[in-house]
N, C-alpha and C positions, 0 to 999 in steps of 0.2 A: 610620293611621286614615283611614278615606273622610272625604269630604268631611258624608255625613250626620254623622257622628259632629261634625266641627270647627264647622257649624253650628248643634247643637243644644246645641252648650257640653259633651259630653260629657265622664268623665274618660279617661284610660287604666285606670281600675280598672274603669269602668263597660263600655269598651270588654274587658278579658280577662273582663270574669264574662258577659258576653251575648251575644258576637260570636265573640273568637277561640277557633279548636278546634272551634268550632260547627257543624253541619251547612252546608253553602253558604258557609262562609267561605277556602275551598279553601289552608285552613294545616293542614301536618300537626306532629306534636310527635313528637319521639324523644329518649326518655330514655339517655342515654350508659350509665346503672345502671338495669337493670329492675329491680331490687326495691328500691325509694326507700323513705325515710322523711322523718320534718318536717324531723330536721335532719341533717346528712351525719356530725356529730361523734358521734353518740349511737352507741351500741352496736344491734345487730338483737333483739327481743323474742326471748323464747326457743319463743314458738308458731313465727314466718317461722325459725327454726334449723330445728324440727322438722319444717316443711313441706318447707324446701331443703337442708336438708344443713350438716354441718361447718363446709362451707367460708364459711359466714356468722360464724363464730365468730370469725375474723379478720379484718378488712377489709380489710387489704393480700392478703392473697390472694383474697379477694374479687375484689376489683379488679384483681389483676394479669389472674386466669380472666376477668373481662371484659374488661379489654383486649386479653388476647391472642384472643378466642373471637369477641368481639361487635364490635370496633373494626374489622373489616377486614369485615365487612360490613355495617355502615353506612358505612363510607366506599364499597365497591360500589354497595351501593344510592343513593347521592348522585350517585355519578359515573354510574351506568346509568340514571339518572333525566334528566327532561329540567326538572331546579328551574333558576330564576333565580340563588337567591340561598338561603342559609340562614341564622339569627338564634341564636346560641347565648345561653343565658341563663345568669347565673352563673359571678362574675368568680374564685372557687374552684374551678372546674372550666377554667379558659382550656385548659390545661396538656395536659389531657384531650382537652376538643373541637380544639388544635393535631395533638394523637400521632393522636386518629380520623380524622381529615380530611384527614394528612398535608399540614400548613398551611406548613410552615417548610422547603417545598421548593422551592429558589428556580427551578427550571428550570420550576414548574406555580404558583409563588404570589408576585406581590408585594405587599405591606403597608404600610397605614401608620395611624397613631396619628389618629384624629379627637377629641378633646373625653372620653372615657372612653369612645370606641369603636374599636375595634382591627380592622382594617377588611381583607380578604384579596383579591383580584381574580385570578383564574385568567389563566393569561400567553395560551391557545388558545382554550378556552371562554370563550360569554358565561355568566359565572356569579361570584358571589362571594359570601363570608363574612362575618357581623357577631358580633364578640364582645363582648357586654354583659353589665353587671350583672344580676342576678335582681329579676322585679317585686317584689318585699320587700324589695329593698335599696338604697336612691338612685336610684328609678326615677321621671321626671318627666316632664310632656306635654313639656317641651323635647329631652330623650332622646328622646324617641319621633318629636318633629318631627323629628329628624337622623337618624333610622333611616327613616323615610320618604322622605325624601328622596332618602338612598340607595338607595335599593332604587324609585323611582322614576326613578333614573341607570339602572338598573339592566332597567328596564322589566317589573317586575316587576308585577302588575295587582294592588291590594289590595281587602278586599272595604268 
């Protein structure tokens, strides 16, 4: 969070509804699953079946088609991009955003455990990974101070 936010007592709730994502806040978001729903456990409405196809009817194949289809181009896109750092949300997905990112490769990542942050740093590149909770779940200004921080190590420019 900037400094305006830490001064005017902001929260971090107040910070993701009116700031991040936001035009001029220069954070982008990428969904690992482009067709989300509220909650990841729940089965697809049978309209999102009829809009995309069968293969909604399962969620393991679901997901394996995006892993195999969507996973190696966002980790392209990450790696041909010129990011500092990227913030994965949602400690149910770690697993996920590791296989996208190709995180658990020791000759390109090493890691380590921060406080409920699981923290990646490229061995060539300046650039690294934050693996956190989702804002809806154990997410606190003190979290958010230590992901700042990082990514302030980081020299990453926040808005």
């Amino acid at each position: 969070m900037s400094e305006e936010y830490k001064k005017n007592q902001k929260t971090w709730e107040d910070y993701c509804k009116k700031k991040l994502f936001r035009k001029g806040s220069r954070v982008a978001n990428i969904n690992l699953f482009p067709i989300g729903k509220e909650e990841l456990s729940k089965k697809f409405d049978n309209k999102i079946i009829e809009l995309y196809g069968e293969v909604l009817k399962y969620r393991e194949i679901y997901k394996a088609k995006v892993r195999a289809e969507r996973f190696p181009k966002i980790r392209e896109f990450v790696e041909n991009s010129n990011v500092k750092a990227v913030v994965c949300y949602g400690r149910s997905c770690f697993e996920d955003f590791i296989l996208a990112l190709q995180l658990y490769n020791p000759d390109r990542f090493h890691y380590n455990i921060e406080d409920n942050l699981l923290v990646f740093e490229h061995k060539s590149k300046s650039f690294g990974v934050i693996l956190t909770n989702h804002f809806s779940r154990a997410f606190s200004d003190s979290l958010v101070e230590r992901i700042v921080i990082r990514l302030k190590n980081w020299n990453v420019e926040l808005p």
